[in-house]
TORKOL-4160 file (C-alpha; in steps of 0.2 Angstrom, whole numbers, padded with zeros to 4 digits, m for minus):
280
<pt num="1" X="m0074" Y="m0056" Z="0019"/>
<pt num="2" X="m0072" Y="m0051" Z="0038"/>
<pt num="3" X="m0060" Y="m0036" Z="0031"/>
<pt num="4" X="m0072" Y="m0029" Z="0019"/>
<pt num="5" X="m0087" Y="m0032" Z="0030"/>
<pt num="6" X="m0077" Y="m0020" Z="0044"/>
<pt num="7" X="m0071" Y="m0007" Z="0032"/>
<pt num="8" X="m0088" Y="m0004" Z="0026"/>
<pt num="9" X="m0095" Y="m0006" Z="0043"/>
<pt num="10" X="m0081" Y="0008" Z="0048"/>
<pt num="11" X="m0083" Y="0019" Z="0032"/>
<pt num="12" X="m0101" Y="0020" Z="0036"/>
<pt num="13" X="m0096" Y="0029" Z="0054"/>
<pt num="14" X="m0083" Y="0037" Z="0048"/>
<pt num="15" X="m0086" Y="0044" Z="0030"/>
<pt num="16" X="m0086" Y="0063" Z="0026"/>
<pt num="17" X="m0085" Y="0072" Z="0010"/>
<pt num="18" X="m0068" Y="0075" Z="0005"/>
<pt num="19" X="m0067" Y="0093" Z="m0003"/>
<pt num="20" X="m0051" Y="0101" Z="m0012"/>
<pt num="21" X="m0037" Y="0106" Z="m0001"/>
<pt num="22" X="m0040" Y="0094" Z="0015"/>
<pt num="23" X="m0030" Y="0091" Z="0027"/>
<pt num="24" X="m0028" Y="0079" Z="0039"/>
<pt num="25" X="m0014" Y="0075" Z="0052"/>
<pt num="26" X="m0002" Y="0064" Z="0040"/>
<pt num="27" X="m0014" Y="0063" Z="0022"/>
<pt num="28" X="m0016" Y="0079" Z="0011"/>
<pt num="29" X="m0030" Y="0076" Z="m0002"/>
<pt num="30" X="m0032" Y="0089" Z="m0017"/>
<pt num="31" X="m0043" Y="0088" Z="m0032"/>
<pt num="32" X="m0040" Y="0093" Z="m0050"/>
<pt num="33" X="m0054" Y="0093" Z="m0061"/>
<pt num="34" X="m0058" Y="0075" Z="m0060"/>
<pt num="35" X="m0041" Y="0070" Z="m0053"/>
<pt num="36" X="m0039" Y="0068" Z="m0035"/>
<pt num="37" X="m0020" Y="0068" Z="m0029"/>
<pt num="38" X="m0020" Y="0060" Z="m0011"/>
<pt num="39" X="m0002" Y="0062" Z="m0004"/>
<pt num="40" X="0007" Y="0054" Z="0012"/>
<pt num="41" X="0012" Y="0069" Z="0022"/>
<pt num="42" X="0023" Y="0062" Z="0035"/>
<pt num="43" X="0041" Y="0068" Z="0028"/>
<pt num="44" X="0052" Y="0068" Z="0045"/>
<pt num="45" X="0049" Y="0050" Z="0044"/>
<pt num="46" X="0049" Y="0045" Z="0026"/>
<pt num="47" X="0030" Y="0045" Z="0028"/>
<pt num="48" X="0032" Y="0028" Z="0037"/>
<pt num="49" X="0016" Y="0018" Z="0040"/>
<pt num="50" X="0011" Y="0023" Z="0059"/>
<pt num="51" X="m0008" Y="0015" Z="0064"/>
<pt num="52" X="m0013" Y="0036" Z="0063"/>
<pt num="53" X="m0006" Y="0035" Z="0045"/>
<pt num="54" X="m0015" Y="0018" Z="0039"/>
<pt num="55" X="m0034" Y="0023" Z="0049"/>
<pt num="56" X="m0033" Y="0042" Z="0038"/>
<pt num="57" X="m0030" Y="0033" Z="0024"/>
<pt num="58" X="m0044" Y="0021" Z="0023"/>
<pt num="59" X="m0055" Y="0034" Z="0029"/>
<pt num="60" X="m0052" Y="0042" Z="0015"/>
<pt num="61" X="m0051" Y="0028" Z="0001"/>
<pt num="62" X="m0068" Y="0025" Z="0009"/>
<pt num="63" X="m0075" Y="0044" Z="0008"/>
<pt num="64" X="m0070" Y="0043" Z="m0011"/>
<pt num="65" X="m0087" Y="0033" Z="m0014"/>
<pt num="66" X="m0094" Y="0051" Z="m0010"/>
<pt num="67" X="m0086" Y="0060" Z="m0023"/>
<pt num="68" X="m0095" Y="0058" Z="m0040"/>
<pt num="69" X="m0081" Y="0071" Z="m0047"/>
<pt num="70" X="m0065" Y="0061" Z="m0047"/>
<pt num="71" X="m0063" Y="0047" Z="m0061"/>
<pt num="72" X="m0045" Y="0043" Z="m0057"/>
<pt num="73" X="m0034" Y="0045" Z="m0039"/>
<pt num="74" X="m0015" Y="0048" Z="m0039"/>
<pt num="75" X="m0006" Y="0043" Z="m0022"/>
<pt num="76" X="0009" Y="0048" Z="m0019"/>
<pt num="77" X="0023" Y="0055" Z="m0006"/>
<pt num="78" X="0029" Y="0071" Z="0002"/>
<pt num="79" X="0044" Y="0073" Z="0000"/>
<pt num="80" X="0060" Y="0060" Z="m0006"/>
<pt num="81" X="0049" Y="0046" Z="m0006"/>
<pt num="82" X="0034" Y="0036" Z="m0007"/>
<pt num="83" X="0034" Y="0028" Z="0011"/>
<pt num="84" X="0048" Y="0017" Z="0018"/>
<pt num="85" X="0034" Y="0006" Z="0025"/>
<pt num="86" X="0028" Y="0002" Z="0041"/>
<pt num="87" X="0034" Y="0014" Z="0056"/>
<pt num="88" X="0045" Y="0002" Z="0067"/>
<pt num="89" X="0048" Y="0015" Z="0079"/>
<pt num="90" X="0031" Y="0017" Z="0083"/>
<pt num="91" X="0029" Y="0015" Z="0101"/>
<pt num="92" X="0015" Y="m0002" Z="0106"/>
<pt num="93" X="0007" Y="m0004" Z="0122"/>
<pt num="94" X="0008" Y="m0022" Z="0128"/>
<pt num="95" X="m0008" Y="m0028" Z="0122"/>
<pt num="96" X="m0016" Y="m0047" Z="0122"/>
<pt num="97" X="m0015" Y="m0059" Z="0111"/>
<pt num="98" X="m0033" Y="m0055" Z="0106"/>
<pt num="99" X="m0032" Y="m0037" Z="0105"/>
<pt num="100" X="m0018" Y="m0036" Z="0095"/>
<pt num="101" X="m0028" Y="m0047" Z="0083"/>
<pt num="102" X="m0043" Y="m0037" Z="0079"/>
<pt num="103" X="m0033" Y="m0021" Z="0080"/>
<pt num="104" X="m0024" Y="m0024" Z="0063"/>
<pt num="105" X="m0025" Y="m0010" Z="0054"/>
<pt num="106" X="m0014" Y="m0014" Z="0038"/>
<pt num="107" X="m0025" Y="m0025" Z="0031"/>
<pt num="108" X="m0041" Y="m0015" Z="0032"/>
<pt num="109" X="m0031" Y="0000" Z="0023"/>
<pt num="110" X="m0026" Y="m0011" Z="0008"/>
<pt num="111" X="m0043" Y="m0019" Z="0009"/>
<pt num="112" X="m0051" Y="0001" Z="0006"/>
<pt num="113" X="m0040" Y="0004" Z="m0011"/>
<pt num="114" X="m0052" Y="m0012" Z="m0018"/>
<pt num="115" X="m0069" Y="0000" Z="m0011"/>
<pt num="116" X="m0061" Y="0013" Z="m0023"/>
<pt num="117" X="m0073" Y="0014" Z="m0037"/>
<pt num="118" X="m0063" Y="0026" Z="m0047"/>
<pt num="119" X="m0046" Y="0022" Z="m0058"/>
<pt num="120" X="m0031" Y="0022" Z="m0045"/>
<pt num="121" X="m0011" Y="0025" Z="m0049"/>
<pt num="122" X="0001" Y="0026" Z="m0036"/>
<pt num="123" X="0016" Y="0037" Z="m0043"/>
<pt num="124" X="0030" Y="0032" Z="m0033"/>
<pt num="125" X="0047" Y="0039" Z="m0030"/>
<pt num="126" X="0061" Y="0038" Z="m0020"/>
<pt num="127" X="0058" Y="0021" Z="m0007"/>
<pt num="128" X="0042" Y="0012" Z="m0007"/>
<pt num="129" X="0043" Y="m0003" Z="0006"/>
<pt num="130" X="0034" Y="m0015" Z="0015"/>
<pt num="131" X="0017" Y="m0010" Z="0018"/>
<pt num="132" X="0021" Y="0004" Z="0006"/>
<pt num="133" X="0022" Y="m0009" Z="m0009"/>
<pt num="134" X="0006" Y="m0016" Z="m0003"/>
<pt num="135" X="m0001" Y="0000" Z="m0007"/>
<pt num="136" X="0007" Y="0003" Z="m0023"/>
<pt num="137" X="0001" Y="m0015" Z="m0027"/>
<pt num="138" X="m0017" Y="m0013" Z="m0022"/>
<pt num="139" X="m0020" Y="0002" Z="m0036"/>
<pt num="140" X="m0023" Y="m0001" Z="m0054"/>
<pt num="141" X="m0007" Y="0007" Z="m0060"/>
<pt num="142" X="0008" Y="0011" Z="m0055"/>
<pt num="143" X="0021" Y="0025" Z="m0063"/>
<pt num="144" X="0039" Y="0026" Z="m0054"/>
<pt num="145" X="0054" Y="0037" Z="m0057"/>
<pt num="146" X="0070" Y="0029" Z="m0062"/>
<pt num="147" X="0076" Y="0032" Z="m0045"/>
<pt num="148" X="0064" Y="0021" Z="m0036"/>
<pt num="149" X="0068" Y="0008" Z="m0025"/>
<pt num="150" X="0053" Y="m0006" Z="m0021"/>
<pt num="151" X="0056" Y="m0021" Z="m0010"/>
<pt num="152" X="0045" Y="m0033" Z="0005"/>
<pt num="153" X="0059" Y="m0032" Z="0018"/>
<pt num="154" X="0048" Y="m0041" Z="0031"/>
<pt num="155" X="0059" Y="m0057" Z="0029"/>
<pt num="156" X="0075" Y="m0048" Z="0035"/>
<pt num="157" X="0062" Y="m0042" Z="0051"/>
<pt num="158" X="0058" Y="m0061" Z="0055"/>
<pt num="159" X="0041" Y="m0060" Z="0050"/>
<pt num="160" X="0031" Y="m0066" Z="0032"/>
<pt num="161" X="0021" Y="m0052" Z="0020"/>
<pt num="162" X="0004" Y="m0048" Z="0027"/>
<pt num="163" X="m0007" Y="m0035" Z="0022"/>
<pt num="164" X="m0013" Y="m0044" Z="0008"/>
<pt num="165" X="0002" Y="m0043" Z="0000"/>
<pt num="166" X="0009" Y="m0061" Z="m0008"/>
<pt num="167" X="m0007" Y="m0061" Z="m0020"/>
<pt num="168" X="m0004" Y="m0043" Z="m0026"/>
<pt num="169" X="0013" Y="m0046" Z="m0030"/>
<pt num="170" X="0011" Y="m0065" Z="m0037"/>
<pt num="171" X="m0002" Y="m0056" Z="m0050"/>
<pt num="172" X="0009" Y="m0043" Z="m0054"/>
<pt num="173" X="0026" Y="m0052" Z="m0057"/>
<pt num="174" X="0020" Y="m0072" Z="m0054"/>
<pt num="175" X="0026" Y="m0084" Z="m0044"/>
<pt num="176" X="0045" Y="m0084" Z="m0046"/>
<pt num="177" X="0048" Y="m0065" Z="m0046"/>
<pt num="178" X="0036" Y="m0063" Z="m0032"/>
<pt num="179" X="0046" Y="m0078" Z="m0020"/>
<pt num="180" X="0061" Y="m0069" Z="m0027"/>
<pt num="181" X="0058" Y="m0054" Z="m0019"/>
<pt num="182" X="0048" Y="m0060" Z="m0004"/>
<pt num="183" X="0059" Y="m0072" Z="0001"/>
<pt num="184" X="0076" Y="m0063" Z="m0004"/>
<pt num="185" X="0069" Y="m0046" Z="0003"/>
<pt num="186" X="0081" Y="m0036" Z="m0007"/>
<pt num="187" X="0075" Y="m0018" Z="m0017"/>
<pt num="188" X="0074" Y="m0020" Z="m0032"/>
<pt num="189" X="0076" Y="m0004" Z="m0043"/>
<pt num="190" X="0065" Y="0003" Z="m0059"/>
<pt num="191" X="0070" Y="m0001" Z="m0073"/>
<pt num="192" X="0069" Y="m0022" Z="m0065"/>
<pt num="193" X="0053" Y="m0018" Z="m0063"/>
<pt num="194" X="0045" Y="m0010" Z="m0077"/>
<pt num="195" X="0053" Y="m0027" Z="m0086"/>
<pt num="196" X="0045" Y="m0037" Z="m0073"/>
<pt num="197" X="0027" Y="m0027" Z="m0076"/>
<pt num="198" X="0027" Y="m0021" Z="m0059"/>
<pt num="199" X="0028" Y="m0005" Z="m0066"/>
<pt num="200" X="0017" Y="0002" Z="m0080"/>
<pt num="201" X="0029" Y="0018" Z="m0084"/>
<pt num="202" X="0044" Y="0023" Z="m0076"/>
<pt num="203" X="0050" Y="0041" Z="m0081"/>
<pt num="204" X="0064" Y="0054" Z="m0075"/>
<pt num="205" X="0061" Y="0060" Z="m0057"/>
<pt num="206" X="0059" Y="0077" Z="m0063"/>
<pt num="207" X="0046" Y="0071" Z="m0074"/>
<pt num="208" X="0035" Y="0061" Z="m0065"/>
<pt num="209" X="0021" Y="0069" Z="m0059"/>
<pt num="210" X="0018" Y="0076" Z="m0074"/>
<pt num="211" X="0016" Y="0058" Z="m0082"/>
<pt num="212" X="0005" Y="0054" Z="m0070"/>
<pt num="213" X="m0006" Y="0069" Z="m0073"/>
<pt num="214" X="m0005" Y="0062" Z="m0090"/>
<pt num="215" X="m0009" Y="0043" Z="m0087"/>
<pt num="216" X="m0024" Y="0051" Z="m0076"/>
<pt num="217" X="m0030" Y="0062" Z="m0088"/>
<pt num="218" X="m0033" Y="0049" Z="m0101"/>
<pt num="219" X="m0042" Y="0036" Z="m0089"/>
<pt num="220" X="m0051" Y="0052" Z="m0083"/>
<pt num="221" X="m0056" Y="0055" Z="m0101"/>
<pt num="222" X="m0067" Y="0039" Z="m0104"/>
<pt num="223" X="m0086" Y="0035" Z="m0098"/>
<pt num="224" X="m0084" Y="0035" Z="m0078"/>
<pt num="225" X="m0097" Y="0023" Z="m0077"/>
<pt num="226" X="m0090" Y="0009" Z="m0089"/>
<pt num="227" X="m0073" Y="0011" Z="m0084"/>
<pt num="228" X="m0077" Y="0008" Z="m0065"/>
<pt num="229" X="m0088" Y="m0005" Z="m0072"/>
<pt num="230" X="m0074" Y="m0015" Z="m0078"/>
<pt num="231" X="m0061" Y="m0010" Z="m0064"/>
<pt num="232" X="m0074" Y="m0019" Z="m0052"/>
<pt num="233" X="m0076" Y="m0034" Z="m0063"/>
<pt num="234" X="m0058" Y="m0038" Z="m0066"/>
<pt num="235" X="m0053" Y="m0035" Z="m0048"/>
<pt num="236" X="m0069" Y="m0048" Z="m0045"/>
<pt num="237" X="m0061" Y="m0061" Z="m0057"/>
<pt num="238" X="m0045" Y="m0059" Z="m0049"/>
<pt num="239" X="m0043" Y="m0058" Z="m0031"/>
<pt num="240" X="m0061" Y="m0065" Z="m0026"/>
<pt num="241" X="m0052" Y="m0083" Z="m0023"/>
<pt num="242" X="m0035" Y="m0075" Z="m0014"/>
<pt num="243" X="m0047" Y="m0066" Z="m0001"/>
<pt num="244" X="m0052" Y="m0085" Z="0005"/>
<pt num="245" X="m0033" Y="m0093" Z="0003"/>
<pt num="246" X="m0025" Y="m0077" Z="0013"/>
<pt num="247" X="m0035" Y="m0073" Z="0026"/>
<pt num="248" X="m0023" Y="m0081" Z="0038"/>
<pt num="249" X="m0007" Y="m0069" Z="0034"/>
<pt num="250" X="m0009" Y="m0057" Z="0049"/>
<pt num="251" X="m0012" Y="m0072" Z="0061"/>
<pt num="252" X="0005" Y="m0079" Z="0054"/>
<pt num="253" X="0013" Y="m0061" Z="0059"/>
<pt num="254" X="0008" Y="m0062" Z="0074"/>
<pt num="255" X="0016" Y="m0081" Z="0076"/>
<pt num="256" X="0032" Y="m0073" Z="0069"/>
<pt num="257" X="0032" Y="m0060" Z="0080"/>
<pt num="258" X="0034" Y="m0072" Z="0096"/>
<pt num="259" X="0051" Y="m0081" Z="0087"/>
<pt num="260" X="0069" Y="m0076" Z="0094"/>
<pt num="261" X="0073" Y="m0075" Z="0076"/>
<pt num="262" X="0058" Y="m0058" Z="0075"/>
<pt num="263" X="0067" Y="m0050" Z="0092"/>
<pt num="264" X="0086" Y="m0055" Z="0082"/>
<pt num="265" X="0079" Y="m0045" Z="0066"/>
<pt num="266" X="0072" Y="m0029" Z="0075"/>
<pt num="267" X="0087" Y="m0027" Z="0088"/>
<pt num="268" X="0100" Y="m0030" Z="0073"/>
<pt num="269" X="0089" Y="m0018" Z="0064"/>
<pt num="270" X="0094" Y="m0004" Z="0075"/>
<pt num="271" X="0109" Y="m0009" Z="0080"/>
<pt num="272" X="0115" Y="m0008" Z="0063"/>
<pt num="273" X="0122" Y="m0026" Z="0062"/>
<pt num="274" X="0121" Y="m0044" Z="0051"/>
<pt num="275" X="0107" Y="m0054" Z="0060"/>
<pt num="276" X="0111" Y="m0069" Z="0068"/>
<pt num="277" X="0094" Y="m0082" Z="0063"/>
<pt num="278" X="0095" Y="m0099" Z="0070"/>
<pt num="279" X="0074" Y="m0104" Z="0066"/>
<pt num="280" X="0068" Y="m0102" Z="0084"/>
């Protein structure tokens, strides 16, 4: 697909050897025997998705194929929470219509979890939202604390779910549940989840990164080879056919966001009131 083509086009540029204890501007990487724990680090502001946050993140999904250590990758948050999504307050130059096409960087950054070649959880506490969920979608499993709160609240912005993220969710949850909370843009909270099969595990907050230390350790423990092996084969079997029917859902965004309904949504937003939507 175009994305996957430009990611690996980008990771070949941009790749570097990720060593224990790196730091970049908003992504903190550490390893652990043949875990690697990579953390959003952007806790003022709920680690919210900025463009800086989502190209360190890819770049470092894509450097992983460099590590022949790691069998299994934890993400997670600093801080309260896991991300609260894509950073509304981030400040956009007026761009054209063509520019602000090829500059979506969402898409890429879910994209690079599928160039992942080792086992991936998200361990998620705290909000997880938007672009977040994509995220925590995108990885093989995910492990929550009962205080977490997951939801698309793109609907209540005036625009649909890109990134990718109406196949993740319809193959986690199916059809109904996934138009439940797309369309109805509400949280939803952990235990909901878990009985949905969002969630793998959901544990106590205080005891949650220790169960996902432990769900690593026991993906960790098998042959790296056939394990990645037959991550790449399901992940073939099941979203080879969504790449084709989705490839229009950043197009649609930008569609939305011309509406008097989008510019409603995001100044009803911040002025803390009930939207007004009329469908124009």
């Amino acid at each position: 697909s175009y994305y996957l083509s430009w990611i690996r086009l980008y990771g070949g540029f941009r790749c570097w050897k990720i060593l224990s204890g790196t730091k970049m501007k908003y992504i903190e990487v550490k390893k652990e025997g043949h875990i690697c724990w990579v953390y959003l680090d952007r806790k003022e502001a709920m680690n919210a998705l900025s463009t800086d946050v989502l190209k360190e993140l890819t770049q470092v999904n894509l450097s992983l194929n460099e590590d022949l250590e790691s069998r299994v990758v934890i993400y997670s948050g600093k801080g309260d929470h896991f991300s609260a999504g894509a950073d509304l307050k981030e400040k956009q130059k007026p761009v054209s219509k063509l520019e602000a096409w090829r500059n979506n960087f969402g898409k890429p950054a879910i994209y690079s979890f599928f160039e992942v070649n080792q086992i991936t959880i998200a361990a998620i506490d705290g909000y997880c939202l938007g672009g977040a969920a994509c995220i925590a979608s995108a990885c093989d499993f995910r492990i929550a604390s009962d205080k977490a709160l997951l939801g698309y609240p793109e609907i209540n912005l005036g625009i649909n779910l890109n990134w990718f993220g109406l196949p993740l969710a319809v193959r986690l949850i199916g059809p109904a549940r996934a138009k439940k909370m797309v369309i109805g843009g509400e949280n939803e909270n952990s235990e909901t989840l878990l009985s949905w099969g969002f969630y793998d595990e959901v544990h106590p907050k205080s005891e949650l990164m220790n169960a996902a230390k432990k769900m690593a350790d026991l993906y960790a423990s098998k042959p790296p080879l056939a394990a990645q092996m037959i991550k790449n084969s399901v992940n073939e079997l099941v979203y080879t056919a969504d790449d084709a029917t989705m490839h229009m859902d950043y197009d649609q965004t930008l569609l939305t966001h011309e509406t008097k309904d989008r510019k409603e949504a995001v100044l009803s937003f911040f002025e803390k009131r009930d939207p007004e939507f009329t469908g124009d």
